[in-house]
C-alpha angles and dihedrals in degrees: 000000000000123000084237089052103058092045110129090239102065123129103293081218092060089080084074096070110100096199107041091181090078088068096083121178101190135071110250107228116174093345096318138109109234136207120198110273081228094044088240114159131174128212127252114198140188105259083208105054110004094245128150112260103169140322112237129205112257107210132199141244093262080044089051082043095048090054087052092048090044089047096048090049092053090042092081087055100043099045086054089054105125088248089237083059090050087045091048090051093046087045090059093043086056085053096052093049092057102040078056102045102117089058098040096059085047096060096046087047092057097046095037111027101229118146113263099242080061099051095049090051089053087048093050091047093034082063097040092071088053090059098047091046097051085056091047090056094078091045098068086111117173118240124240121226135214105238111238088185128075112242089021140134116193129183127148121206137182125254127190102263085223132244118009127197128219138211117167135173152260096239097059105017095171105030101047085052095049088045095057099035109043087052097049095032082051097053091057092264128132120240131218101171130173125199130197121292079225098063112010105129098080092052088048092051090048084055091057087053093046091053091044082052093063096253103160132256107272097016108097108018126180106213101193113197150078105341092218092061105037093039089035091064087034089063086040106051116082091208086074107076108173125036126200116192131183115195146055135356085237095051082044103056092048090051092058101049082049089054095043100088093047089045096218131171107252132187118199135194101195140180122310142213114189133193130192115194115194118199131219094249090057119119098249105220088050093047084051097050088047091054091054092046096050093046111032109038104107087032074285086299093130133095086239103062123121108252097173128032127199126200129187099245086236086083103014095122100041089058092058093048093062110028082065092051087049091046093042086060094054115120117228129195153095116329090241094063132101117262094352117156104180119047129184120300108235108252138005084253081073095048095046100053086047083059101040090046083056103043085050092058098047093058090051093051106269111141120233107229106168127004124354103159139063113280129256093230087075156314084288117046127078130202118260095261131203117189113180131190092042112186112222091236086064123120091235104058081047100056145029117264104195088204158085102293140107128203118190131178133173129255135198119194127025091239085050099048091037082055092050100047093041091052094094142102090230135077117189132112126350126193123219125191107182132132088203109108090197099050089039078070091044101060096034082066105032095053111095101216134106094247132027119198106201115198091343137063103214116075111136133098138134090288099060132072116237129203150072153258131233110027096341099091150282132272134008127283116205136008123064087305093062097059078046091066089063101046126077110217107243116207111199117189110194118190110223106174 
């Protein structure tokens, strides 16, 4: 137990953890819990509250150097693992993490806020993608290939690409982890991963579990710090070749200047955008449901929320009607809480864009019908807000909130409300509510995103691939394409004359 740990002050709802070795304070670098070389630490606290949930090592960039090294050593040995040794020990890892679940959730609630009910649910679909990657590891199979030269023997198979760096967010600390790393780790790659100072504490308790699970020393490492600095030496090294990243178009993009000259393979979850267009032949109670669902799920602190909902003027206004009597039901407070649906947001950086986003449409004419201001639960909360008659030139149906709050505005005709969905540098998600089996196929193909709900809101898991086009990112998470992005395709050409 950490020094940190056993202070007096720690989070009162810690002694709720069965197991407190979960709660982990140092990085985990080749099998060994780390402390910074400086003693640095950095403090986690509760969103809700402002206490103190741990202090976290803060390493360094020959720290940083020292995992890679560590990761490209163990590398040899893992790669050679027969793929049915790399899926039992995944396996074992998946069973860990739900025998573990309730702590787990606690842990994630504290750091992030989130409501519990949330965090549960992250736990169950961060293991998930342990499970299905440790079954694709023994589906990696090589091609054969018709020979188009005489005397000649052709097959292709797949290689891990090597070691693979790591850098996940705030929003989905377990599951973007386990989304990155099951897949590479699966494949017969090393892991250094970061995730973010402001969430750390679920990727180092699934650390604990991994090691628990057998993993080997130097094969998954948490590398806790500044993200400059440890990301910064992951995109510079060469002995990094692929790189996986969760967070915003502007992070992105610098991420990938920092990884040209090394030439890496990088795989990228960006900023979204998303727009959710309700037609006139919905139901309107389950295109309401929908609508709270897509926006307000992670407090709206996810890249799939619906940042811009369209509704068919025909019921334009009984939408709105009832989309404010369902926000204004919503139930904010700390995670902890007892049938509480919208948590905390992360920062007051948050806060403060969901304010300014509302402040910005009211001054262009948009009408405040729920919400609007911080709530009185804490700094850090904000109401569940519903703005209506959005004009297109608003902040809001620009940017991303990543937060609570709604903006709606009325369409007329399916060409108008496609262009308008489609006129945006982002390419995510969009949402669809439409009983019309024909126009269901249009927009599925019209909308220019990487992924298209139709009459539903949840529509991720570990088979599908998830990401986006335009600005939103590069590559495919999950499913058989995402072990893909950390192997390098081999061609072998064997004489045989």
């Amino acid at each position: 137990m950490s020094a940190h740990f056993a202070r007096s002050d720690r989070h009162a709802a810690l002694d709720r953890l069965s197991d407190k070795r979960l709660l982990r304070e140092q990085a985990y670098l080749d099998g060994r819990w780390t402390a910074s070389d400086r003693a640095a630490s950095f403090e986690v606290c509760d969103p809700a509250t402002g206490a103190t949930v741990a202090w976290v090592a803060s390493l360094d960039a020959g720290q940083a150097d020292a995992a890679i090294g560590a990761a490209a050593r163990a590398l040899t040995t893992w790669k050679a693992l027969l793929p049915q040794e790399r899926a039992r020990l995944l396996r074992r890892w998946f069973d860990l993490i739900v025998a573990a679940r309730d702590d787990l959730a606690l842990i994630m609630t504290l750091e992030q806020g989130k409501p519990l009910k949330e965090s549960l649910g992250e736990i169950d679909y961060a293991a998930s993608f342990v499970e299905w990657y440790g079954e694709e590891a023994k589906r990696l199979n090589a091609e054969g290939v018709t020979s188009h030269l005489p005397g000649a023997e052709m097959s292709v198979r797949r290689e891990p690409v090597g070691v693979v760096g790591v850098a996940t967010p705030w929003n989905f600390p377990a599951a973007m982890l386990t989304r990155k790393a099951a897949a590479a780790l699966a494949a017969g790659c090393t892991v250094v991963a970061h995730p973010s100072t402001e969430t750390p504490l679920s990727a180092l308790a699934l650390a604990e579990l991994a090691e628990r699970a057998g993993i080997p020393a130097g094969v998954f490492n948490i590398v806790t710090g500044d993200a400059a600095t440890i990301v910064g030496r992951f995109c510079e090294d060469p002995r990094v070749r692929a790189l996986s990243f969760t967070g915003s178009t502007e992070i992105g993009r610098v991420i990938a200047r920092q990884c040209a000259p090394t030439m890496k393979r990088l795989v990228m979850e960006l900023g979204g955008h998303a727009p959710l267009i309700v037609f006139a032949d919905s139901d309107l109670d389950r295109a309401v449901d929908i609508a709270v669902g897509a926006k307000f799920a992670t407090s709206g602190q996810d890249c799939l929320a619906a940042n811009r909902i369209y509704v068919e003027r025909s019921i334009y206004n009984a939408f709105c009607a009832a989309f404010t009597a369902r926000i204004a039901a919503l139930k904010v407070g700390a995670g902890l809480e007892n049938g509480v649906e919208i948590g905390p947001l992360m920062h007051e950086r948050a806060v403060r864009k969901s304010l300014e986003h509302v402040a910005d449409a009211a001054s262009k004419g948009a009408r405040v019908l729920a919400g609007g201001m911080r709530h009185d639960a804490g700094r850090l909360f904000m109401q569940p807000t519903l703005l209506a008659d959005v004009p297109d030139d608003a902040a809001i149906m620009r940017e991303e909130t990543f937060g609570p709050v709604a903006a709606v505005a009325p369409f007329d005709a399916e060409d108008e409300v496609v262009a308008r969905a489609n006129d945006t540098e982002y390419g995510l998600v969009a949402y669809v509510v439409t009983e019309n089996g024909a126009r269901q196929r249009r927009l599925a193909a019209a909308l220019d995103y990487g992924m298209v709900a139709i009459n539903r809101v949840k529509i991720t898991g570990a088979p599908v691939p998830f990401g986006g086009v335009k600005q939103s990112g590069l590559g495919r998470e999950g499913s058989r394409h995402g072990i893909e992005a950390f192997t390098d395709l081999k061609y072998v050409c064997l004489d045989v004359a």
